[in-house]
N, C-alpha and C positions, 0 to 999 in steps of 0.2 A: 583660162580661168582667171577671173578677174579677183582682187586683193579682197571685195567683198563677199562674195562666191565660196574664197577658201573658208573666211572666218566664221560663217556658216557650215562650213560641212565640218569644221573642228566642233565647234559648238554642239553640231548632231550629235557625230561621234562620241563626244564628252558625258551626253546628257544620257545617250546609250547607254555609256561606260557607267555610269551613276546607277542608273536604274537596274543593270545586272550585278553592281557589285549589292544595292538594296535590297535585292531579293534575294541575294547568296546570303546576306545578315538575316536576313528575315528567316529562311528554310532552315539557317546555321541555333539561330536564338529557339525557333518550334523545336528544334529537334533535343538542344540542351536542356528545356524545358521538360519536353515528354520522357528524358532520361530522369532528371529531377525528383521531377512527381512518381515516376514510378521507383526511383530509392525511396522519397519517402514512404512512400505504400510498404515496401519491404519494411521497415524501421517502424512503423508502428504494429504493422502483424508480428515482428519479435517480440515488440515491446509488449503487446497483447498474453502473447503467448507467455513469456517471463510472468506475467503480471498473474496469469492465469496460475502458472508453477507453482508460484511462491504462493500463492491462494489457497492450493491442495497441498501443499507442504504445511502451510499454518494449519489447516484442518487437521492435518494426519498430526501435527504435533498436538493440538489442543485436545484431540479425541486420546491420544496416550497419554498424556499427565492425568489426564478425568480418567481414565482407569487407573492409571499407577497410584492414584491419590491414597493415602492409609485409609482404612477403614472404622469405622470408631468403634472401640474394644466392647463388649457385651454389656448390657444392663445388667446391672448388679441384683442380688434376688432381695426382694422389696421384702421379703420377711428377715426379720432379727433372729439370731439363734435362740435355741432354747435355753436360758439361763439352768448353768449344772449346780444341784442343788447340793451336793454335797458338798461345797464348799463354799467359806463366806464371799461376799459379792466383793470387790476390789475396792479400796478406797479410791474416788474421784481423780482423777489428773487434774491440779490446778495448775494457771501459767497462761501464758499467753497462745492463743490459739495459732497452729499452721496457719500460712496465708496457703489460700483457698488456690486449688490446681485448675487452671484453662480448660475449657473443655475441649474436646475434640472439634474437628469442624464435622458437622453434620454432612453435606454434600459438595463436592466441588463447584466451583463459581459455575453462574450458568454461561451457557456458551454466549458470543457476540450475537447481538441480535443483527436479524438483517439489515439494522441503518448503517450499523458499523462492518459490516463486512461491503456492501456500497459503496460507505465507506474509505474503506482501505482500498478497495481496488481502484476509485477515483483519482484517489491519493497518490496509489502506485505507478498510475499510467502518467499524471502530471509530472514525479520526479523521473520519470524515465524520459521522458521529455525535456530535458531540463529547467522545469519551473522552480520559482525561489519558492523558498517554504512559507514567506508571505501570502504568495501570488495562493500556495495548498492551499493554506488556511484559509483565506477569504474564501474561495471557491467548497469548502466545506461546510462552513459556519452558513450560507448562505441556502444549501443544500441538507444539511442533514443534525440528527439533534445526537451529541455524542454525550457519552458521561466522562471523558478524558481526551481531549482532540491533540493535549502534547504529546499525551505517553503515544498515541497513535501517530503523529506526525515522524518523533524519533524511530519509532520502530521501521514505517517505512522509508524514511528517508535513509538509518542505515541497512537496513536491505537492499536498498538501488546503489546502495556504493557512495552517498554522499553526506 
């Protein structure tokens, strides 16, 4: 075997040796990949799922304060007593009048309208993801029309733990 001969067959060898360690990276990278993607799969059906919990938890709470809420105490009877005649009528109360009593609340707030329950679960799924609460906001405001989008960003941000 002549000095050219060998340096050739190293060469072969080598280029072999290349090309199976390439493909053992290649089979090694699909395979850490397809582990990958299927965590994340798993980690956002939690996250789903959580997003879903806390969903039916804020329902079941909003549906029990709108019952627990007081009720407002009876109308009063629109007729005046019969003035008792046998005795004289009172002289007037002068002075400064009672400041006037609040009234009751007539009905509890109505529930979240579907933008805002949309909403919230949009909201919940991004901070369980870990998006900044900029990244929420923009992505809400550009999506949905809220009557409070901090009071709603605080609620679910501390829900998700952050």
């Amino acid at each position: 075997m002549t000095p050219s001969d060998h340096s050739e067959d190293l060469a072969q060898r080598a280029a072999r040796h290349i090309r199976e360690l390439a493909s053992e990276a290649e089979a090694h990278g699909a395979e850490l990949r397809r582990k990958a993607e299927a965590e994340a799969s798993e980690i956002v059906d939690k996250a789903r799922r959580d997003a879903e919990a806390v969903m039916a938890q804020a329902h079941r709470e909003a549906r029990e304060l709108r019952e627990a809420a007081p009720q407002p105490p009876p109308a009063p009877d629109p007729s005046p007593p019969a003035p008792d005649s046998s005795r004289p009528a009172p002289e007037p109360v002068r002075g400064p009048a009672p400041p006037p009593q609040p009234l009751p609340a007539s009905k509890p707030p109505p529930p979240a309208s579907g933008d805002e329950q949309a909403a919230r679960l949009v909201a919940m799924k991004m901070a369980v993801d870990g998006k900044a609460r900029e990244e929420i906001a923009g992505a809400l405001d550009g999506r949905f029309q809220l009557a409070d989008r901090e009071a709603l960003l605080d609620d679910v941000l501390a829900r998700a733990g952050r």
